[in-house]
Structure formats: C-alpha cells, structure tokens
GUMAR-413566 format. One record per residue (C-alpha): x, y, z; residue number from 1; residue in three letters. Coordinates in nm, 3 decimals. Example, Ala and Ser with C-alpha at 12.3 -4.5 7.8 and 13.67 -1.06 7.14 Angstrom:
BEGIN
(r (1.230 -0.450 0.780) 1 "ALA")
(r (1.367 -0.106 0.714) 2 "SER")
//
This chain:
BEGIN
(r (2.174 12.510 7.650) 1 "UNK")
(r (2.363 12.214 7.827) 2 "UNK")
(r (2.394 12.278 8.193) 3 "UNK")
(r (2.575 11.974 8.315) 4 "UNK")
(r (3.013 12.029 8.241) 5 "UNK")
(r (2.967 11.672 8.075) 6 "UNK")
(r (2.718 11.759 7.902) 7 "UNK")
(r (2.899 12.140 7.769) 8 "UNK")
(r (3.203 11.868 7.677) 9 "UNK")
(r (2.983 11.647 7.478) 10 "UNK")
(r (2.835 11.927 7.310) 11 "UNK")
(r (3.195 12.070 7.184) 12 "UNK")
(r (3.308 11.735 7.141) 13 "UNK")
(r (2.992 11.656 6.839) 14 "UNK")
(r (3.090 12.016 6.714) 15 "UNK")
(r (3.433 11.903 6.623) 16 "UNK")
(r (3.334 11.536 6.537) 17 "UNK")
(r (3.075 11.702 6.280) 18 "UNK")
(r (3.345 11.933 6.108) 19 "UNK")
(r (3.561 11.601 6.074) 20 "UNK")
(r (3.277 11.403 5.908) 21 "UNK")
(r (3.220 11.717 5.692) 22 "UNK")
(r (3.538 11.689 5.534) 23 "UNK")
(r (3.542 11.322 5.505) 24 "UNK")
(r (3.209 11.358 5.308) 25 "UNK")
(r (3.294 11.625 5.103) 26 "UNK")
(r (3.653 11.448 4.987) 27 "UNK")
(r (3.476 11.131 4.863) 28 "UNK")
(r (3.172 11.316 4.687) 29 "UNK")
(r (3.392 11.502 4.508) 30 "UNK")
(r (3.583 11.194 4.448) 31 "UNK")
(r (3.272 11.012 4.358) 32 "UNK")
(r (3.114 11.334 4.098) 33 "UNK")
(r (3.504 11.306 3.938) 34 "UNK")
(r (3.492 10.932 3.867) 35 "UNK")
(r (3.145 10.973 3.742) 36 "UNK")
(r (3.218 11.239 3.484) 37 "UNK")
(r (3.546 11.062 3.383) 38 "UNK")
(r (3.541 10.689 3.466) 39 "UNK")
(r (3.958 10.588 3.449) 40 "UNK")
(r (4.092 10.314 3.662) 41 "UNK")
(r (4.309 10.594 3.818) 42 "UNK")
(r (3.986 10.789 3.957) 43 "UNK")
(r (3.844 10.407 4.035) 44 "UNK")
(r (4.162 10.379 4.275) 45 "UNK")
(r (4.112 10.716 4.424) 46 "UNK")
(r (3.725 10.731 4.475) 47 "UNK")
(r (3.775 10.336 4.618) 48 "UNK")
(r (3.997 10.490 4.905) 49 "UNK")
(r (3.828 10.776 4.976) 50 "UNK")
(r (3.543 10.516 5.052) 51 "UNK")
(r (3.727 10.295 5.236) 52 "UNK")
(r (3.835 10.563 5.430) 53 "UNK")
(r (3.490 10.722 5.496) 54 "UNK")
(r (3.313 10.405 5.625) 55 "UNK")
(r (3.610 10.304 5.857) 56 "UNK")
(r (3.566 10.649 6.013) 57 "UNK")
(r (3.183 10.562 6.025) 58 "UNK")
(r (3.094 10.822 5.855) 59 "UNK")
(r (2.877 10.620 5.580) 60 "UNK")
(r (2.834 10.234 5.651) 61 "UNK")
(r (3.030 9.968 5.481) 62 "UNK")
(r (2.741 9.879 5.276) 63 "UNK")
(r (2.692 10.169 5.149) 64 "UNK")
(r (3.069 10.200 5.057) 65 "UNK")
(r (3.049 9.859 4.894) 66 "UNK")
(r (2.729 9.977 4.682) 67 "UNK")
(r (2.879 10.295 4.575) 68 "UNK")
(r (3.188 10.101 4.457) 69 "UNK")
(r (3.048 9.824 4.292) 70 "UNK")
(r (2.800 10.083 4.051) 71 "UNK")
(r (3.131 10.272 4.015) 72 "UNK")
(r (3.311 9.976 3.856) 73 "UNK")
(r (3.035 9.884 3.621) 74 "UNK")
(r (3.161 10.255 3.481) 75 "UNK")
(r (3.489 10.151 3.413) 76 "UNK")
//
C-alpha cells in the first residue's frame, strides 16, 4: 500500500490512465479483427484512425501503428 498522499494520487491516477488505454486498445483491435475478416477501403479508413489515434495517446508506438497499417493495406 502507498503511504505517501503523492504517492495514493499516483496510484489512482495509473488506475484511471489504465481504464483509458483499455478502451483505446480494445476500439482499434476490434477495428483491426474487422478489417482483417473483411478488407474494404471503408474498414482501411476506420482501422487507420483508430491507429492514429492509439499511438498519439501512446498507447502503442508509432511504429507499431505504421506496421500494423502498412500489412493492413497489402489486404486491400
């Protein structure tokens, strides 16, 4: 258990941060799963933002985002 106040803030503070990044993850592997079961340039478009929108929240790297979109393209 934290003892320090800053420390009891930091703790809540990853808790919430956590749920956040939960979400984003879940959107854009669902996203991701969709496109890769139906491979349209309208799921392209949708799976693209969700990625874009994960890796400026840091929750995956930009790397990553740009590998998971370029192996989704060769799909379409």
């Amino acid at each position: 258990m934290p003892i320090t106040v800053g420390a009891i803030r930091k703790q809540r503070a990853d808790k919430h941060k956590a749920s956040l990044n939960l979400k984003t993850k879940v959107k854009f592997k669902q996203a991701i799963t969709l496109s890769r079961k139906k491979p349209t340039p309208g799921n392209l478009k949708k799976v693209f933002s969700q990625l874009d929108r994960a890796a400026k929240k840091h929750v995956i790297t930009k790397n990553k985002a740009a590998r998971l979109k370029s192996r989704l393209a060769k799909l379409v």
